[in-house]
N, C-alpha and C positions, 0 to 999 in steps of 0.2 A: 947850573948844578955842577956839584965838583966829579970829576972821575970817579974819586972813593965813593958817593952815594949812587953815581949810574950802576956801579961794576954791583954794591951794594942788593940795587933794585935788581938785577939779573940775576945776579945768586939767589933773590928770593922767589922773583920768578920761576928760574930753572928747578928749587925747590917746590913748589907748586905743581910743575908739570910735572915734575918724576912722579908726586902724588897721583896727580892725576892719569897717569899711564901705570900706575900701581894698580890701582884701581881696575883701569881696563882689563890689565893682565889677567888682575883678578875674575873679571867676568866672563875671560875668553874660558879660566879654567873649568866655572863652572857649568860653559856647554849648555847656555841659558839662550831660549832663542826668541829674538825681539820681535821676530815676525806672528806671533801667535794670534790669532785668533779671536779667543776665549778672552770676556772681559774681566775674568780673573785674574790672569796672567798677566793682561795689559794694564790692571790697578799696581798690581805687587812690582812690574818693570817701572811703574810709575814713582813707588813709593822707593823703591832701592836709589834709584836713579837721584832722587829729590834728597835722600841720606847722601849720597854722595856729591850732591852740591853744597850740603851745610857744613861735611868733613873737610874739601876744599877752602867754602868762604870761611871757616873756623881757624885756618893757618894762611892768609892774608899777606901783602908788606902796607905796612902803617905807612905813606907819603905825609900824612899831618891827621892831626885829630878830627877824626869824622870822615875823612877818605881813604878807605882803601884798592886795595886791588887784588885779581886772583885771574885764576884760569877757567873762571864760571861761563866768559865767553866762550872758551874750548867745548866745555861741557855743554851747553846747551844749544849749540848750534849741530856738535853731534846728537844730541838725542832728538831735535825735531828731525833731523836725515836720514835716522836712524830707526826712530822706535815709535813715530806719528804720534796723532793729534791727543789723544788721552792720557797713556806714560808722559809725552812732557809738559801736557797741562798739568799734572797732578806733580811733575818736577819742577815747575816753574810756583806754583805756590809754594811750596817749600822753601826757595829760595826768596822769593818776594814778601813772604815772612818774617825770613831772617833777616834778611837786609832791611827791611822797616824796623822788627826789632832795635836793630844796632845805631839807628836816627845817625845823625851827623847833616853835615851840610852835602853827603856823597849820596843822600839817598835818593834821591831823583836818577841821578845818572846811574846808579847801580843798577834802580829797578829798571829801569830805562833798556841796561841793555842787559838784561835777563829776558826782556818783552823782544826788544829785536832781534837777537841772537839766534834763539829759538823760532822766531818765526822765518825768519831767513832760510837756517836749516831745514825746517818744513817746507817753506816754498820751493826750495832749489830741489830737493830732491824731487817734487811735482813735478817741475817744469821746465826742468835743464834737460838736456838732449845727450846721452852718449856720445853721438858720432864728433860733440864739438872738441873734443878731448881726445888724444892719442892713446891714454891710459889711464888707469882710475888714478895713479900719482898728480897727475897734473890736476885731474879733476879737485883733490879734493884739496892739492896746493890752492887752488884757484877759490875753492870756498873757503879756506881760511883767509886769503889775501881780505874778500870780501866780508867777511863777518868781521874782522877787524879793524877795517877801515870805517864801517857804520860802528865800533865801538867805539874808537877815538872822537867819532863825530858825538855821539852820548857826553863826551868826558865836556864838550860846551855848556852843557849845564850846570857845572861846575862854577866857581866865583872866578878862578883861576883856570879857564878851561884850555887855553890855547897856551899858555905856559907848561902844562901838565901834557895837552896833546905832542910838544916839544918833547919834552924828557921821556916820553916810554913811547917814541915813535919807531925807536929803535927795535925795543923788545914785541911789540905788537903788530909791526909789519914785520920785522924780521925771523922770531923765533916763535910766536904761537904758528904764523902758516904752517909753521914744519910740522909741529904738533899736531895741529889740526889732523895732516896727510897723513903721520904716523900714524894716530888712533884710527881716521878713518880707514886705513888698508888693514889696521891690525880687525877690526869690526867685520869690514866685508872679507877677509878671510874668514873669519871664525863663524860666521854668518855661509859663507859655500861649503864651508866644510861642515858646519850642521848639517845644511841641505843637501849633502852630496851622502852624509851617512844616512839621514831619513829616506832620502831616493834609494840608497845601496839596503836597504832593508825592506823598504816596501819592494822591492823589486825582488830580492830574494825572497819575500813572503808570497808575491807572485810568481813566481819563478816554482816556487817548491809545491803551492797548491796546485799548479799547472799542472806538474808533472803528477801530485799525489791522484790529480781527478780522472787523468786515465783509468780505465779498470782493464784496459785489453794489452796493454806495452808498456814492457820492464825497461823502466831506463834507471842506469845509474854509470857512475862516473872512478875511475881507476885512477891512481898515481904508477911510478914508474915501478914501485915496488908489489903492486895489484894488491895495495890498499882502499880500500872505500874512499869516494873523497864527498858523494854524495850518491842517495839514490831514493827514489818514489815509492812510495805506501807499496804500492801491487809486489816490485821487487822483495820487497820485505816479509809482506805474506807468503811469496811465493818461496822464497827462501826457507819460510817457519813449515810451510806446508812439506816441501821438497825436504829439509834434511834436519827439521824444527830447532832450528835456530832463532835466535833476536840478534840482526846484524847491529853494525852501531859503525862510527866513521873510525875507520883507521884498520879495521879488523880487516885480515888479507881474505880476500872473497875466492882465490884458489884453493886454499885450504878448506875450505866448506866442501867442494865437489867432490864425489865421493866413488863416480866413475872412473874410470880411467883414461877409455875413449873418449868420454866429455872433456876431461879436463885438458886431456892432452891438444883436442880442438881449438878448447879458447881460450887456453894461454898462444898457439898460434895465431890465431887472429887477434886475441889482445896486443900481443908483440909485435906484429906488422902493423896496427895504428901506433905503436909507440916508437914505430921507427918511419912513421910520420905517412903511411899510408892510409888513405880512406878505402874502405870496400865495406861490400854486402856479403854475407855467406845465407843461402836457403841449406835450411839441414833437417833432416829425418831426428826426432830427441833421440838420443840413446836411453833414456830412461822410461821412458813412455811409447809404446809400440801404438804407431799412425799418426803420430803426433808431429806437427812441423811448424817448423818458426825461422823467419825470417830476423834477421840481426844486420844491424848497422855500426858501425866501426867506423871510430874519427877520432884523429890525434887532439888532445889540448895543447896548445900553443902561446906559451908566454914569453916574449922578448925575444922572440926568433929559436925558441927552445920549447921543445915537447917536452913538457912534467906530466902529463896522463893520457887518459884517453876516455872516450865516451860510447856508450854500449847501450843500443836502442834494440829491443827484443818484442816482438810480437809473433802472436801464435797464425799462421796461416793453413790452417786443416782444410776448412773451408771452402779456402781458395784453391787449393790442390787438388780438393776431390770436385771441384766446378770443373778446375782443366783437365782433370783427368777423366771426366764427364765429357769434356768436351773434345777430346781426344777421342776417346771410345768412340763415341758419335760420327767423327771423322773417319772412321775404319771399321766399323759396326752398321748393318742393318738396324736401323732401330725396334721394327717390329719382331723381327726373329733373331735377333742378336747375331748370327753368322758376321761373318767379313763382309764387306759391301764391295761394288765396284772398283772403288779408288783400291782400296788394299788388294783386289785382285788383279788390276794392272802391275803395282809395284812388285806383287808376288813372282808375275806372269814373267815381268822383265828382269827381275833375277834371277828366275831358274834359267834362261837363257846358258846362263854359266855350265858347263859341260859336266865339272864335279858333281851336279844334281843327277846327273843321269845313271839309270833310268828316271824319264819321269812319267807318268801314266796322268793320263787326263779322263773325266769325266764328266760329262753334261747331263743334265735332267731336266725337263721341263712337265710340268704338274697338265693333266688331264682335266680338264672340265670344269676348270676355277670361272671361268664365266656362268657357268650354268651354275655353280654354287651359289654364284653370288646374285643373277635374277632369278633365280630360286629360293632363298633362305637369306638373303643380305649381304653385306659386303662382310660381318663379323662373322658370318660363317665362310666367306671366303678366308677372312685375314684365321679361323680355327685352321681351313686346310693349310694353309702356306707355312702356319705352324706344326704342323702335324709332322707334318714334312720334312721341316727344317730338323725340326726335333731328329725323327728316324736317323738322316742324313749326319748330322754331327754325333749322336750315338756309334754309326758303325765308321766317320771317316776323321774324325774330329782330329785323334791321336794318330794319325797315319798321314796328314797332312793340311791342306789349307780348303775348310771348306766357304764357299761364298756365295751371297745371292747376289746376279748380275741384271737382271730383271724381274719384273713383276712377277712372273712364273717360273722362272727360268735358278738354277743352281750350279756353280764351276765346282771341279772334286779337283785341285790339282795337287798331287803327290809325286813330292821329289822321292829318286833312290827306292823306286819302288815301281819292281815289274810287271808287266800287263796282268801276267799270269794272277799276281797276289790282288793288284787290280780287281780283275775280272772276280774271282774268293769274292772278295770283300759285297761285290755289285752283287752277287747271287745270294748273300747272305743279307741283305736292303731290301731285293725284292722279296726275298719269301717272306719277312717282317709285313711288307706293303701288302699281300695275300688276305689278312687277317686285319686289318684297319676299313674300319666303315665310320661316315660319319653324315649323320644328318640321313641317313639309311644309306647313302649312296659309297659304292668300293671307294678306294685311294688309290688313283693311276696316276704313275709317273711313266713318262719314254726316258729313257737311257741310249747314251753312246759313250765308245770306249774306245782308248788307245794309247799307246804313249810313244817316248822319241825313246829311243835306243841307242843311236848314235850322233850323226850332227847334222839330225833333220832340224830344220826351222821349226818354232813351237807351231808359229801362225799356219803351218800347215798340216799339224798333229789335229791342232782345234779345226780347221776345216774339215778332215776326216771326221773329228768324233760330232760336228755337227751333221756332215751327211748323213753317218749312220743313227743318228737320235730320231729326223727329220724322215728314215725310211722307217722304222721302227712305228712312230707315231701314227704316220698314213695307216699300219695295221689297226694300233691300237685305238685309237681316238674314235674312230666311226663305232664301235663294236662298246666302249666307253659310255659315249654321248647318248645312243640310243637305249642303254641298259640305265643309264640317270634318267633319260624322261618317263622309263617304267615307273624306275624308285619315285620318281617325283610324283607321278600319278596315283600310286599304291598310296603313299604315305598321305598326298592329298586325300583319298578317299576312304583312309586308316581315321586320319583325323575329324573326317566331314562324310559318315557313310550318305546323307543324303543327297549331295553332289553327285555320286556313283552311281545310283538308282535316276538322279535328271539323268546323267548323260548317256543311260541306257533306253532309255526314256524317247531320248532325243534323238537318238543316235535311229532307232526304230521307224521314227516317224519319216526323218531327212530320206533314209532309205523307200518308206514308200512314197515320198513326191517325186525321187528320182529314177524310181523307177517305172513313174507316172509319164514322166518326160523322157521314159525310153532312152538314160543313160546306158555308156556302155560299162561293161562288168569291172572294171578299173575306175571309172568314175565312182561305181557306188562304193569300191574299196576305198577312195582316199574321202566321200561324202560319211562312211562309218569311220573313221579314222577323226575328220576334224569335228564330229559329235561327241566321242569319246575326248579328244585332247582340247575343246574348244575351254575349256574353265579352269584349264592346269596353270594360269598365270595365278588364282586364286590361290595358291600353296605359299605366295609371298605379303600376302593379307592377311592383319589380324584377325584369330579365330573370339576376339570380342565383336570387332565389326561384323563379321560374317556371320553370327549369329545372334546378334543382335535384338532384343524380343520388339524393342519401340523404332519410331521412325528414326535415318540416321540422319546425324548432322549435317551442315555442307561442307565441311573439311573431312566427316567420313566418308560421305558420297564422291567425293574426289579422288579418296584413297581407293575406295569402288571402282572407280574408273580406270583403272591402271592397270587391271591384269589383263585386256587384250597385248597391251603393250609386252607387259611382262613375258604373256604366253608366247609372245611372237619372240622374245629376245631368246627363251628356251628353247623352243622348237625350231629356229630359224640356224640352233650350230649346227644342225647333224642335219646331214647332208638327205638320208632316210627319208625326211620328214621336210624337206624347207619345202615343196609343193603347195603344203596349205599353212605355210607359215602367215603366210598374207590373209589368208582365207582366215586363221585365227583374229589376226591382227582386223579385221574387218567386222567380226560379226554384231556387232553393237554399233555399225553404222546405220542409218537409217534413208530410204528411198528419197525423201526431202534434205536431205544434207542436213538437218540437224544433229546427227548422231557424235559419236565418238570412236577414237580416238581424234581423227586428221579432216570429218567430217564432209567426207564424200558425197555423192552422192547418183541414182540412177543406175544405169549399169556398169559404171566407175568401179561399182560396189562389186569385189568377185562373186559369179554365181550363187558358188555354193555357202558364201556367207550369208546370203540371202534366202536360202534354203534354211541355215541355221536360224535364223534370225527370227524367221516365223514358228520354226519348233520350239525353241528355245521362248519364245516367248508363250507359246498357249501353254505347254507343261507348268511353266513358275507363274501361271495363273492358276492351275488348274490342283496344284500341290499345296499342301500347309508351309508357311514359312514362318520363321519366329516374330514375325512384328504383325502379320496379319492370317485368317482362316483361307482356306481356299474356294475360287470359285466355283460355280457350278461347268459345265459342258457348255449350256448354252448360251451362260456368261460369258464362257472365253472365245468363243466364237463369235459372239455380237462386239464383243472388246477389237477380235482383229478385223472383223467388217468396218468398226468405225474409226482402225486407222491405215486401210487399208490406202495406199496413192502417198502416206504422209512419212508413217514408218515402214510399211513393206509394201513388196514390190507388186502391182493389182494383179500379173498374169501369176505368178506364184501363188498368190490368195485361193483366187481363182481353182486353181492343181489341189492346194490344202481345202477347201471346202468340198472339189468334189468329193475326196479320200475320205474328210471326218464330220463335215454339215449335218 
């Protein structure tokens, strides 16, 4: 073949391929993406694609009548690579159409490599490997090399095939591979770059509903000129709420603040993240009184340069008044709110400091909170302790630091303030303390006093004002104690007059077996004492149970059970009285050790619990009680005959029959 029809055939080639990267061109513009899905989209890339094979084979080079040639190899080895198994089935009829249409002696070898072309490109892209390839260039060099060479091999079908494979062995190993790798890099770009804007959009629709779902933190986004660059639904409302605006991107978000102090704030913190600092600020709102919110501040950073900044805001009210809860706690009594111990060391160890002086110290400790509390419960304790507290920060509160440092115990310590005012202040507590009753019983507190003047050590101020609390109390307390177990008694028998009428009852009888056994005259005083005080535990028992009209349960007969205990815990403070503390605490033992409380037994048993024991029991036979009628006389006497050796003591029986048989 002469030079003029080879140069001839490349001209019409390279006209060819320009068409056919026209084409591409065209498809990159329309931002059509092959990878779809949907067998809609994969008909319509079917049918474009198959139009654009009949546009190519429709501008040809004629070699001789019935053979031509074109770039259909190009095209159809990129759409099987490209656009899979359906698009290019549905482009490959298209062409295999045409090309049967147009008959000639080329039509084998044409359809021929319309069939391989395409299958190639499908295959290759299946089950070719990246890693074999440096770069997509080579890669898709390497698939043109390939789909070219099975074309020439097609062209053997031909009469003339190895003549023909001769003269375009040039343009078909030489100048479609390029082609090929053109189209194919122009394709996988426009193909990443679809997929890189579908990704940058689903991600910014993620991104933005992220942010819009919070309902508790304003975040939004500044440029350098504290323009909006982005920001979340909650910021927005918050904004319409706060100064009822509808923000929008670009609109300067300082210009909205309408404080002064606010805004002055967070343009400061805006401008230190845009001078490329990150921080936190907690701030008090200035618009909203208790209000508090925590913010986060962070530069935007594009190409080694901050263009904005980002503003994370949430409200922590919550969290403040938890800490500030939990602060209190830490420096707070919790039951009586005063200072606690720890704040009265820190207190104690600052007035050290000499500018405090004078400083006047005061100790209190409460009177008969034990006897409150096995008397009427621990909440009539934790009433007095209050009671107390209260008084106490009423007259010292504003004068300086009051504290409870133990259970019963309160420090008064007042800097710059002399004994003399001191001491005012203590006389005007007590006469308050005169007048407070509770649960019947007065409200005693011991008091000491002192202060430093000069540059005495504290710890030695406070050792004075405990000796003198500690001499004070010895007066008070016995005189105290023994004026509560009246109250406690009275109001027992206020509440339960039949109780009062037993224990006089009883109290009658002890005295004539004791005086049967020729006690002496102090015996039978403290034998009518624990007749009277023996059922004052009962003051701490339900006046359900206690009166109860039917039999009691056995968790109430257990609550039954306890006021020996109880009586003994009352009558065992006061000094008056601990003699027949025991004797209380005993008298519902019984001669066989069945009894109660500790379940003694014999003459284990004190005396004259044993004395009580048999009065006490023929009376609460011999009386009405609400669950049952009372016995006769000679019922309760055969009653104690027959448990005479078991529950009481036989030589006692013995003493009580002769007296009442």
């Amino acid at each position: 073949m002469a030079y003029r029809e080879v140069f001839d055939i490349l001209i019409d080639l390279l006209n060819n391929g320009l068409i056919l990267l026209g084409l591409v061109f065209l498809y990159a513009a329309t931002n059509f993406d092959p990878q779809t899905n949907t067998m809609k989209k994969k008909i319509t890339a079917g049918i474009v694609l198959g139009i654009s094979s009949l546009f190519i084979m429709t501008n040809p080079w004629l070699l001789e009548t019935g053979i031509i040639f074109d770039t259909r190899s190009v095209l159809f080895g990129i759409t099987g690579y490209f656009f899979g198994g359906i698009p290019t089935l549905i482009a490959m009829s298209f062409g295999i159409v045409y090309r049967t249409w147009l008959g000639g002696v080329g039509i084998y070898a044409g359809v021929m490599t319309i069939i391989v072309t395409s299958s190639i490109g499908y295959l290759w892209k299946k089950y070719r490997r990246p890693e074999w390839f440096k770069n997509v260039w080579m890669e898709f060099y390497t698939l043109g090399v390939i789909l070219h060479i099975a074309t020439l091999l097609c062209f053997l079908l031909l009469p003339n095939g190895l003549e023909i494979i001769r003269d375009l062995l040039i343009p078909y190993l030489g100048m479609f591979p390029v082609l090929v790798m053109l189209i194919g890099v122009v394709i996988l770009n426009q193909q990443s770059r679809l997929h890189f804007n579908q990704e940058f959009r689903i991600q910014t629709k993620l991104l933005q509903a992220s942010m819009d779902a919070t309902r508790h933190m304003e975040i939004y986004a500044l440029d350098r000129n504290f323009g909006y660059l982005t920001f979340n639904r909650f910021h927005a409302i918050a904004m319409k709420n706060y100064y009822g605006v509808n923000i929008h991107k670009g609109d300067d978000f300082i210009d909205f603040i309408e404080n002064d102090a606010m805004k002055h704030r967070l343009m400061k913190n805006i401008q230190k993240a845009l001078n490329g600092v990150s921080h936190i600020d907690v701030v008090k709102l200035e618009i909203e009184s208790e209000k508090y919110l925590e913010e986060h501040y962070a530069p935007i950073v594009e190409g080694g340069e901050v263009i904005g900044a980002t503003i994370f805001s949430y409200e922590i009210t919550d969290r403040k008044k938890y800490e500030a809860s939990i602060l209190y706690l830490s420096y707070n009594d919790a039951l009586t709110g005063l200072y606690n111990r720890r704040m009265y060391s820190e207190k104690l160890n600052e007035l050290k400091d000499l500018k405090f002086n004078p400083v006047s110290i005061i100790l209190c400790d409460i009177n008969g909170l034990k006897i409150m509390n096995d008397a009427f419960g621990h909440n009539a304790g934790d009433e007095l302790l209050i009671e107390v507290s209260m008084m106490l920060k009423q007259t010292f509160s504003d004068k300086g630091y009051v504290c409870r440092i133990g259970g019963d115990e309160f420090m008064v310590l007042m800097p710059n303030t002399p004994l003399n005012s001191a001491q005012y202040y203590l006389e005007k507590m007590k006469r308050m303390l005169e007048t407070k009753y509770l649960h019947g019983m007065s409200v005693s507190v011991s008091f000491g006093v002192s202060a430093r003047q000069q540059d005495e050590d504290l710890e030695e101020v406070i050792r004075i004002v405990e000796e003198q609390m500690y001499k004070n109390k010895l007066f008070e307390v016995t005189s105290h104690r023994s004026e509560s177990i009246k109250t406690i008694l009275n109001t027992l028998h206020e509440k339960n007059p039949r109780e009062e009428r037993h224990s006089k009852r009883v109290s009658e009888i002890c005295i004539e077996i004791g005086k049967k056994l020729n006690m002496k005259s102090e015996d039978l005083q403290l034998l009518k004492a624990i007749s009277n005080l023996h059922d004052i535990g009962k003051i701490a028992i339900d006046e359900a149970i206690l009166n109860k009209p039917g039999k009691l349960t056995d968790a109430e007969w257990e609550v039954i059970k306890r006021h020996p205990e109880i009586g003994y815990r009352i009558i065992s403070t006061s000094p008056e009285y601990a003699e027949i503390a025991y004797d209380i605490l005993s008298h519902h033992e019984k001669w066989d050790g069945s009894g109660y409380p500790r379940g003694i037994a014999g003459e284990n048993i004190p005396i004259r619990a044993r004395i009580i024991s048999i009065a006490d029991a023929y009376d609460a036979m011999i009386s009405e009680r609400p669950y049952r009628k009372p016995l006769s006389h000679e019922e309760a006497i055969a009653e104690i005959k027959k448990h005479t050796g078991k529950q009481f003591d036989p030589n006692l029986v013995k003493v009580f029959l002769s007296l009442y048989e």
